[in-house]
C-alpha positions in Angstrom: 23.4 -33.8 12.4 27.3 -33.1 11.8 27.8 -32.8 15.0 25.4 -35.7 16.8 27.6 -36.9 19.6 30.3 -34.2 20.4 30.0 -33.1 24.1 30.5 -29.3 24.9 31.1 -27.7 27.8 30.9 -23.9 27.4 31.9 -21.3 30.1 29.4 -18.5 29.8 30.7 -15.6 28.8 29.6 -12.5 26.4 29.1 -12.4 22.6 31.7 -14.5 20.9 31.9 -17.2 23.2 28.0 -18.6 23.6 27.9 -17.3 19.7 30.7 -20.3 19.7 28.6 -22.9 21.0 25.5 -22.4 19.6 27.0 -22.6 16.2 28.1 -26.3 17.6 24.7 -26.6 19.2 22.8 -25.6 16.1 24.5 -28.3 14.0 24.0 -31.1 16.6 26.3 -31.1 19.6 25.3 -31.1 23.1 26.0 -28.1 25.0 25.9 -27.6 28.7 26.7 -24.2 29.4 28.3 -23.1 32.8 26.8 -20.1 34.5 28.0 -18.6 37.3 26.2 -18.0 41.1 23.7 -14.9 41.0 23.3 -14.9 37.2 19.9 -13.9 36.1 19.6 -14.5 32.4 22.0 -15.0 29.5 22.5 -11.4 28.5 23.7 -12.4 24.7 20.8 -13.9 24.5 22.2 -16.6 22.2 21.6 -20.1 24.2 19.6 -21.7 21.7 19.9 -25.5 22.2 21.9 -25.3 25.4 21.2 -26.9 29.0 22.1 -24.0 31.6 24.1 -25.1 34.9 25.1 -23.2 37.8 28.2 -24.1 39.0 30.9 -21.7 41.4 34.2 -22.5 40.0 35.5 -20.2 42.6 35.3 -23.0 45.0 37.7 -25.4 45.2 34.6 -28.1 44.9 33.0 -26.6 42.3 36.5 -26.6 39.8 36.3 -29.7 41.2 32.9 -30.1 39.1 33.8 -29.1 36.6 37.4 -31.7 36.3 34.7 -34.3 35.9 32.6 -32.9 33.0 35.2 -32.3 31.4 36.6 -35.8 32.0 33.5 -36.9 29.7 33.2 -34.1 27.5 34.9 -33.8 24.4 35.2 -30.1 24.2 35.7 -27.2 26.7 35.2 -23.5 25.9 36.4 -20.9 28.0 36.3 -17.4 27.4 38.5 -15.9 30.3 41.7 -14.0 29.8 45.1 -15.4 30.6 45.6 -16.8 33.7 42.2 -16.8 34.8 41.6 -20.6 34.5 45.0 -21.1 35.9 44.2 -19.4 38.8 40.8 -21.8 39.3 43.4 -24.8 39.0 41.2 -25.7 35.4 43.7 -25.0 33.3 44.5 -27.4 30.2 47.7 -29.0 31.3 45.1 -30.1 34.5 42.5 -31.0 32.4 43.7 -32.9 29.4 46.3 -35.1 32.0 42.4 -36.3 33.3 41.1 -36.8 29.3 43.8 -36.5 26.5 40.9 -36.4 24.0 39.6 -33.3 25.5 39.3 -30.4 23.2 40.5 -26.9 25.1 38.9 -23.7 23.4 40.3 -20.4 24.7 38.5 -17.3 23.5 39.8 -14.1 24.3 40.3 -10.8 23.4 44.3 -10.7 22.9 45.5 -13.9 23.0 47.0 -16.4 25.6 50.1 -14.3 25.5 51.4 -11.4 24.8 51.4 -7.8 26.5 48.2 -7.4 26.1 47.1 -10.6 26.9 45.7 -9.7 30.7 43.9 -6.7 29.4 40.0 -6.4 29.0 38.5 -5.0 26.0 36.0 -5.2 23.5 34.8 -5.3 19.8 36.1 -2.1 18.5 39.2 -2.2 20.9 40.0 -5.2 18.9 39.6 -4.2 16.0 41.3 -1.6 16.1 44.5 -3.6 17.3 44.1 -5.8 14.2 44.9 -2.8 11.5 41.2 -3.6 10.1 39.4 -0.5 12.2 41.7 2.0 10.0 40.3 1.1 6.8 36.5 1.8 7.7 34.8 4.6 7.7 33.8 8.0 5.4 36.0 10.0 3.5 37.5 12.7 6.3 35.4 11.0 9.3 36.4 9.1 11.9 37.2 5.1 11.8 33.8 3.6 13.1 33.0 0.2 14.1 30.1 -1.6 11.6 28.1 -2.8 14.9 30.5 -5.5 17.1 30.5 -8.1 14.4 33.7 -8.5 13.2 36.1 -8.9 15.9 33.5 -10.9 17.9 31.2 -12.5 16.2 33.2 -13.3 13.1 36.7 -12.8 14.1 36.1 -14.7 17.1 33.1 -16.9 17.8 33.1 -18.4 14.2 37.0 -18.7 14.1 36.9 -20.5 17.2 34.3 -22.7 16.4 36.1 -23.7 12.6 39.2 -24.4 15.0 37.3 -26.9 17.2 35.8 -28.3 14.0 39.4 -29.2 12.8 40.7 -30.2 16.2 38.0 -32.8 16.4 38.9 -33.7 12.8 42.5 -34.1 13.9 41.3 -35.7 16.8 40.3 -38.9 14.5 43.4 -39.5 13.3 45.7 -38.8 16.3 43.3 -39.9 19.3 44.5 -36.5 21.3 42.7 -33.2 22.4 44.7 -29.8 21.8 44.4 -26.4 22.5 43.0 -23.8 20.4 44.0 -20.0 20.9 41.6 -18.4 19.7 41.5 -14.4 19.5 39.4 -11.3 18.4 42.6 -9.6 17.1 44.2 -12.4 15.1 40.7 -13.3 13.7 39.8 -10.0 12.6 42.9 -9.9 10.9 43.2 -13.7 9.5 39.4 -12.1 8.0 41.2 -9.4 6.3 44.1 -11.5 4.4 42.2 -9.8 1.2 43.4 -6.3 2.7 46.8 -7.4 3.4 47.2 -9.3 0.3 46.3 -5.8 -2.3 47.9 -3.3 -0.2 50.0 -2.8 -3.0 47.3 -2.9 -5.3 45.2 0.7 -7.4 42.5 -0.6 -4.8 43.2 0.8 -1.6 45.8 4.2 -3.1 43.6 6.6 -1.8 43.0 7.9 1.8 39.6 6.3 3.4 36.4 6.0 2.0 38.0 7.5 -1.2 38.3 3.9 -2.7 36.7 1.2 -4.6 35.0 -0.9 -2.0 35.0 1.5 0.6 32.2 4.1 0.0 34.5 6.2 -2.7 32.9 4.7 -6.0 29.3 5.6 -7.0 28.9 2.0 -8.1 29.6 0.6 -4.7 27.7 2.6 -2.2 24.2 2.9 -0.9 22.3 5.7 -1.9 18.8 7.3 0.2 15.1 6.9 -1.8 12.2 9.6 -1.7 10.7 7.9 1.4 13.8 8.1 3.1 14.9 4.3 2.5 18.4 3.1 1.0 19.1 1.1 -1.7 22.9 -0.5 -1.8 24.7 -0.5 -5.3 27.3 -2.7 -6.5 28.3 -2.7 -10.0 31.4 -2.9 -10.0 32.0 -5.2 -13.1 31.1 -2.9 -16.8 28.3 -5.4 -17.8 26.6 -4.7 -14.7 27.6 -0.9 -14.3 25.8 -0.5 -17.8 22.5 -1.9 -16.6 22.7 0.3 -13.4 23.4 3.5 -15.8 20.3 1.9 -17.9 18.1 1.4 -14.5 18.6 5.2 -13.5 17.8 6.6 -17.0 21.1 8.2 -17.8 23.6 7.3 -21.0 27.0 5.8 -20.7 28.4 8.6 -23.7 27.3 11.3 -21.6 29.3 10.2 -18.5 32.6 10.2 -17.3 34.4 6.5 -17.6 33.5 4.4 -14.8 36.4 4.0 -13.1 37.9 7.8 -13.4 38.2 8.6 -9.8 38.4 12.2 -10.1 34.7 12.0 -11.7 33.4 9.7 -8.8 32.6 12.7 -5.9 30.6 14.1 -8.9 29.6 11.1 -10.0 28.2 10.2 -6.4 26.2 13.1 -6.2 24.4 12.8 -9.6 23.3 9.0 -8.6 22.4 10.2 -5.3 20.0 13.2 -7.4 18.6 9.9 -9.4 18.1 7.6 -6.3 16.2 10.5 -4.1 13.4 10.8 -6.9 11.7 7.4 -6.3 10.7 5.8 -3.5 12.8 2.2 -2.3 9.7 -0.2 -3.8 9.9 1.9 -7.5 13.7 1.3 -7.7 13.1 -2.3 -6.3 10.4 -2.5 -9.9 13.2 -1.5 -11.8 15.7 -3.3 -10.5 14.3 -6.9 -9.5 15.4 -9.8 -12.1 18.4 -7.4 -13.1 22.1 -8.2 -13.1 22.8 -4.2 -12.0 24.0 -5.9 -8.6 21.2 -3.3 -7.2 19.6 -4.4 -3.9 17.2 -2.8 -1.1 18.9 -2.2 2.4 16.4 -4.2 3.7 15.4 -3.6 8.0 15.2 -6.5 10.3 11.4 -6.7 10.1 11.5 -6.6 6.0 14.0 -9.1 5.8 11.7 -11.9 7.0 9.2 -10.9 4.3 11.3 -11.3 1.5 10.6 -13.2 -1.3 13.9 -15.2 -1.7 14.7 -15.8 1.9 10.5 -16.7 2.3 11.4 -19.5 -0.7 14.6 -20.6 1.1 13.5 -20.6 5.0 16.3 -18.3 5.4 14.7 -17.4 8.8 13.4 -19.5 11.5 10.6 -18.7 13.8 10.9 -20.1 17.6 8.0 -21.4 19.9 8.3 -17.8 21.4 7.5 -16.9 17.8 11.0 -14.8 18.3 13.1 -14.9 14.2 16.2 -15.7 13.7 18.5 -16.7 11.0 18.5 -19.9 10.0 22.0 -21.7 11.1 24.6 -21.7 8.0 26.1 -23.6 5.8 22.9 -25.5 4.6 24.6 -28.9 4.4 22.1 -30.8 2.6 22.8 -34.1 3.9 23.1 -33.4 7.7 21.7 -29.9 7.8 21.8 -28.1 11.0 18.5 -28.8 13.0 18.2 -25.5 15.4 16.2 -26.1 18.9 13.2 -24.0 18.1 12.4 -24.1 22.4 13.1 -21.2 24.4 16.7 -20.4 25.9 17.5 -22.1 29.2 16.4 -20.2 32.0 20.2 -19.9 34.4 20.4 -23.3 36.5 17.6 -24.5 34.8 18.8 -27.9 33.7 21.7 -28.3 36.9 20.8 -31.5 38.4 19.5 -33.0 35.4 23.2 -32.5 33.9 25.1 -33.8 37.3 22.9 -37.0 37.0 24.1 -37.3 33.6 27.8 -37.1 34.5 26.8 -40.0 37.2 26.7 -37.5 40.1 24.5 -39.2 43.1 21.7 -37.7 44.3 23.2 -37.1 47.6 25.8 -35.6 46.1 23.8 -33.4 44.5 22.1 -32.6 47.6 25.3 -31.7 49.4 26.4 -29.2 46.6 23.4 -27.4 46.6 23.0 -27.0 50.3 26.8 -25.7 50.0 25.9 -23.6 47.4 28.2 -25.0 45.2 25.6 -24.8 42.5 22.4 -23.5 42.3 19.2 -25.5 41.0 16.5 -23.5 39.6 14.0 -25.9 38.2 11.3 -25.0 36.1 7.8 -25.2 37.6 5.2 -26.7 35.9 2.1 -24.5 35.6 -1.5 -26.9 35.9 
């Protein structure tokens, strides 16, 4: 894989951060993730591929600990704000003095400086900060967050992982480590360039969910079916507008022009008439094979069912016989090869990992009876 070879050390941490490192995990790295005393389970649930250590970093020894993993690893990702690994005596002036080649990843919410750069927050608090919050939503509603995707997963979690990518790219021509600042505000807002970029543009003249691609068109909107389904439309372009207007039965002479926005309220609610007399699988007849740009809001449970993704292992199924996407890009000549065991139980793999990194065993031994770290091996059941 890509990625065969590339040591990672990952603080845990929520959302964006193990989102981070399974992405590197998925596509071939080795991942030891971090956990801290008392921890039951990964709550993002997203450890796919990952060896689980307990380790208390708020000891002395156990920063201590972690200075030699990360002596041997090639990159760290914390997900702490400012100051916090500082405080812990871990932070990167410390530990790339120990390995120059080290890779530091900070994800955070705000930033490594800044105002706000102590504060906590989450997903919509940072998208909101990035200008992208105020340009989603319904015409006279409220801003609403589309789930936490954006700002973390995207925005975060992704960015950061393309920024270690081209670190350790860098990293073959200079020989040196370097630190990545990585943040839910500026990566919401690097995602919306496009925004920035038109501001000036017919596309975004109108208040809020009165636009083009934000709801206000009836050719770029999703529409309810007679058993209470969706179907999403978007036709933007005129070929593909006209074989939507074909699709639903109307004529293009008897309608206003497409892109007449004082027509599209009206416009919206004749569609919406149309839509609500079938049912989501007779619209998916009529539409299938056709460049209308017509599509079925498909559930989580459909999803795995459908045809294309079926004919391109889109989805993956684990020993657990849990489904998930399968990791992307497809590269097709080191494609990603995703763990399909079960997540690492917390401590699961901690004195495997410490062997590894050429602790001795009565090292080891001493650690745990200090409760420096915390061992909780798997039993096997005969």
């Amino acid at each position: 894989m890509a990625l065969q070879g590339i040591s990672v050390v990952e603080l845990s941490g929520l959302a964006p951060g193990p989102f981070c490192a399974m992405v590197l995990a998925d596509f071939g790295a080795r991942v030891v993730r971090v956990d801290r005393p008392g921890s039951r389970y990964d709550v993002s649930r997203l450890g796919r591929g990952k060896r689980s250590l307990v380790l208390d970093l708020k000891q002395p020894r156990g920063a201590a600990v972690l200075r030699r993993l990360c002596e041997r690893s090639d990159v760290l990702l914390e997900p702490f704000r400012r100051g916090v690994m500082e405080k812990l005596q871990l932070g990167p002036e410390i530990l790339q003095r120990e390995n120059p080649r080290l890779i530091y990843a900070r994800l955070s919410g705000f930033g490594q400086s800044g105002s706000f750069s102590r504060l906590a927050g989450h997903d919509i608090n940072y998208l909101a900060l990035s200008g992208v919050l105020s340009k989603i939503g319904r015409s006279g509603e409220n801003p609403y967050a589309p789930l936490n995707l954006l700002a973390d997963f995207a925005g975060g979690g992704l960015m950061c992982a393309l920024g270690i990518i081209m670190a350790l790219f860098d990293r073959t021509r200079t020989g040196k480590g370097q630190v990545i600042d990585a943040n839910m505000v500026e990566g919401a807002a690097y995602l919306s360039s496009f925004l920035w970029k038109t501001q000036k543009s017919s596309l975004w003249e109108a208040p809020r969910g009165q636009n083009m691609l934000d709801g206000g068109a009836p050719f770029y909107t999703t529409y309810r079916t007679a058993d209470g389904e969706f179907m999403a439309v978007g036709a933007i372009e005129p070929q593909f507008y006209e074989l939507l207007i074909k699709g639903l039965g109307l004529k293009s002479d008897e309608l206003p022009n497409q892109m007449s926005m004082d027509d599209w309220p009206e416009m919206k609610k004749k569609f919406a008439d149309v839509f609500a007399k079938k049912t989501k699988a007779e619209w998916c007849q009529i539409f299938d094979g056709a460049d209308a740009c017509v599509t079925p809001v498909l559930t989580l449970e459909e999803v795995v069912h459908h045809d294309h993704h079926k004919e391109r292992g889109s989805f993956i199924t684990s020993e657990e016989q849990d489904v998930s996407p399968r990791p992307a890009p497809l590269l097709l000549n080191t494609p990603a090869i995703p763990s399909f065991k079960r997540d690492p139980f917390v401590g699961e793999h901690t004195e495997e990992i410490l062997e590894e990194f050429g602790f001795s065993r009565e090292e080891i031994y001493q650690l745990n009876s200090d409760k420096i770290i915390e061992s909780n091996k798997v039993k096997a059941s005969l």
